[in-house]
C-alpha angles and dihedrals in degrees: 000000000000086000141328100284095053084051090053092048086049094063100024123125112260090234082061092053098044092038098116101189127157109241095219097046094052093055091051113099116268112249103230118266095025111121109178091061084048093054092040095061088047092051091049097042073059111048085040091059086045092054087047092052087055101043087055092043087058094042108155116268115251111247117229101024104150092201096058136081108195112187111203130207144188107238138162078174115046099162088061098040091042085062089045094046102047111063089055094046079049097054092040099039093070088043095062101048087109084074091040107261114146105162136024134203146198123228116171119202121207094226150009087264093056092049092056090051093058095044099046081044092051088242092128126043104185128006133179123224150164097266086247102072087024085074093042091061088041078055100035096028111022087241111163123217111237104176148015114244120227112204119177092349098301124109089187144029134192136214125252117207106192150166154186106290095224082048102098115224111102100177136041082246090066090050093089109112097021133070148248133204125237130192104226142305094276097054110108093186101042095028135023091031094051093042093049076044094061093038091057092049084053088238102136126221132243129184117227131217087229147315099301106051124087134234121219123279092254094056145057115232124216133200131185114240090178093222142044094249086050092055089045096050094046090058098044085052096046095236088130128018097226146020144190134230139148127253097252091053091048091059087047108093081193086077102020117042116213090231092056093042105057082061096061138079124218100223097169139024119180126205114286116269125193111274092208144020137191107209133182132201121273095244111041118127114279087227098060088038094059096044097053084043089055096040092050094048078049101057113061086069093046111094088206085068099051100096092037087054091044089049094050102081095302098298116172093184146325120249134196111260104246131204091266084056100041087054093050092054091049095053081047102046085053080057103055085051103052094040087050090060103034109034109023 
């Protein structure tokens, strides 16, 4: 839910949702014997209770509540996340009654900002998060890693610069003058590390009004194609020169499809990052920290958490954050900073 009233428009009737009534007109007194104005103001009295019982449903969670674990996350689909989110809040809650959690909660936020705003405020204990934007809210929120995420069976992923084979251009040095196509701005594989990739090689970036303008000779543009098939397509079709992707998207046929991929070049890889983090804020109690961080290590052994694993975004375990991984969020740590000022 982004608020109350998106979670409202989420569950809503759609007779709510398609009802079109003046405001004024349904508060002016019915003339006798009309029937449609009669029914109008029932309909809205309806629609308008409906709007009050979600707003109370999505009544903000109380900061500091000892007896609470809220998990956050990041949604511009809460119905969908919430159903991912629950099964593994309800295996964890009972787990935890020895601190003093007995119930556990769910509170999505619309944005990164947002998020921030939770965790600084004490609104949100634990959320899980691409390592990216996990290190944005350690930066913007004070927000800790506390594991390592396992999805599908793979702790890291790399990204995957390529071309057209008959482009060209067979380095990032020969990029210059030409662009690249990016995912969004919360992708850490076919974003912020290519974008930290280009810095380091001193190529600067320039944002581009679409596909088809050009950046200067001296830089490298950069568009944004909102999925991995569009940045596939956009490079096939020579609408951009290059694209980004992770390793795991290039072996997906899904998102790469093998027609298309027998016709690219891979002309830079960078060092494999963390696909996934699950962070906690700063200032939550040692205690509850250590004993989501126990129950989570647990978990990917216990055949009772199999399906909410499974649920939550496709998680096969948690795993402590080693000194190879540690090393690798601080490098890109360094990167979301510097592509923040000098890209964004």
């Amino acid at each position: 839910m982004r608020s109350g009233w998106r979670g409202w428009r989420a569950s809503a009737p759609d007779r709510c949702r398609r009802l079109r009534i003046s405001v004024r007109l349904a508060a002016s007194p019915s003339p006798a014997g009309h029937p449609y104005l009669r029914i109008s103001q029932t309909r809205l009295l309806t629609c308008l209770l409906g709007l009050l019982a979600g707003v109370v449903l999505a009544a903000p969670v109380r900061a500091g509540d000892p007896h609470v674990l809220v998990l956050g996350r990041i949604s511009d689909d809460p119905k969908a996340h919430y159903e991912q989110l629950k099964p593994l809040l309800d295996y964890v809650v009972p787990r935890m009654a020895d601190v003093g959690i007995t119930e556990g909660r769910i509170l999505m936020a619309r944005d990164l900002q947002q998020m921030g705003s939770y965790l600084r405020r004490g609104r949100v204990d634990w959320v899980t998060e691409t390592s990216a934007n996990a290190m944005r809210l350690q930066d913007r929120a004070g927000a800790q890693p506390l594991l390592l995420t396992e999805r599908n069976g793979a702790r890291d992923y790399r990204t995957l610069i390529f071309v057209r084979r008959d482009s060209g251009l067979a380095s990032l040095d020969d990029l210059p003058g030409h662009s690249v196509a990016f995912q969004n701005t919360s992708s850490t594989s076919a974003y912020v590390v290519p974008a930290m990739q280009l810095l380091q090689h001193r190529l600067p970036l320039q944002i581009l009004l679409s596909p088809m303008d050009r950046p200067d000779q001296r830089s490298v543009g950069y568009v944004f194609a909102r999925s991995e098939r569009n940045i596939a397509t956009w490079v096939h079709k020579r609408l951009v020169d290059a694209g980004t992707i992770s390793n795991l998207d290039w072996d997906d046929p899904q998102r790469i499809p093998p027609s298309y991929r027998k016709d690219f070049r891979i002309i830079g890889q960078s060092r494999a990052y963390p696909r996934a983090l699950e962070m906690v804020r700063g200032d939550l109690d040692d205690r509850i920290q250590a004993r989501l961080r126990e129950v989570l290590l647990q978990a990917g052994g216990d055949p009772d958490a199999r399906e909410a694993l499974l649920q939550f975004f496709r998680t096969t375990r948690f795993l402590p954050i080693d000194p190879a991984t540690d090393a690798a969020l601080r490098e890109l740590r360094g990167g979301v900073k510097r592509v923040r000022t000098e890209v964004e």
